[in-house]
C-alpha positions, -999 to +999 in steps of 0.1 A: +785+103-539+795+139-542+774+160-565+791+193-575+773+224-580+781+244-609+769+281-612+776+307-638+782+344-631+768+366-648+781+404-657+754+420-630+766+394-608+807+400-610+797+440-609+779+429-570+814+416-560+826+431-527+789+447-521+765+420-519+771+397-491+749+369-514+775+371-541+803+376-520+795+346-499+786+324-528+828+333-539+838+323-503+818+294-506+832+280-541+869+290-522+865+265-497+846+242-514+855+212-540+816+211-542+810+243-554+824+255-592+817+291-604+822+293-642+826+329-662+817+333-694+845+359-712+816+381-726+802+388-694+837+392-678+842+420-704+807+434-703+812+440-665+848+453-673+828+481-697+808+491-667+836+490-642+871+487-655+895+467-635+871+436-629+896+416-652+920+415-628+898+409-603+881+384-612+920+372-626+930+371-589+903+348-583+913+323-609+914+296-587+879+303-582+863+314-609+866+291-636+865+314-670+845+302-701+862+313-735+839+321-763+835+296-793+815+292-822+788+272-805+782+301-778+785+325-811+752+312-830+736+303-793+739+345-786+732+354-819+699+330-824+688+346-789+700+380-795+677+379-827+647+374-798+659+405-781+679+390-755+714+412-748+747+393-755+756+387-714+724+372-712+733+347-739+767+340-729+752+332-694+729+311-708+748+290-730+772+284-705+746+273-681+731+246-708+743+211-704+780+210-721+808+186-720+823+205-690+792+206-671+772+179-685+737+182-663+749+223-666+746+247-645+724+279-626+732+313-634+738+331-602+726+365-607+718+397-591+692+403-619+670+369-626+641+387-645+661+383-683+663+346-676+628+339-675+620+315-703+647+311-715+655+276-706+680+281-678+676+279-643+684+310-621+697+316-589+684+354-572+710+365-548+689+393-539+675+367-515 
């Protein structure tokens, strides 16, 4: 039985592209894999864009790859209940997408550069500072 493994990027996570070899080869990985899915939530993808313009068409070159996440109303109230707890809007849309969902149905880790907002908040987390 194949299990596949499902990861969510986050927007410190697609920043790391091309300069952290943990990120990079967790992309290569998911490339050559049918085992390996990495799922983007839009928010982050634009987040990261703020802090780095021209990670959208990155990240759009990688589309076979990188399977994007569009917002909805579900991941709406899911960011704004958590927001309302002080947790910033990439955050949320990281976690949401990570939660058990029709796509993903025993959901996912978020594969991140920067774990520490992910404590307790339900989600597992991958550090690829390791």
């Amino acid at each position: 039985m194949n299990l596949t493994e499902h990861y969510v990027l986050d927007a410190p996570t697609l920043l790391a592209m091309g300069g952290n070899k943990q990120v990079s080869g967790l992309v290569h990985v998911a490339a050559s894999s049918d085992d390996v899915r990495l799922w983007v939530p839009v928010l982050c993808l634009l987040e990261a864009e703020r802090q780095r313009p021209g990670i959208v068409d990155h990240v759009g070159v990688l589309v076979e790859v990188m399977h994007l996440i569009e917002d909805d109303f579900a991941m709406a109230v899911t960011i704004a209940e958590l927001n309302r707890a002080g947790v910033a809007f990439g955050v949320s849309a990281a976690v949401h997408a990570a939660r058990p969902n029709h796509s993903i149905p025993m959901g996912a880790l978020v594969a991140t550069v920067e774990p520490e907002p992910y404590e307790g908040l339900g989600v597992g987390a991958m550090d690829l500072n390791r």
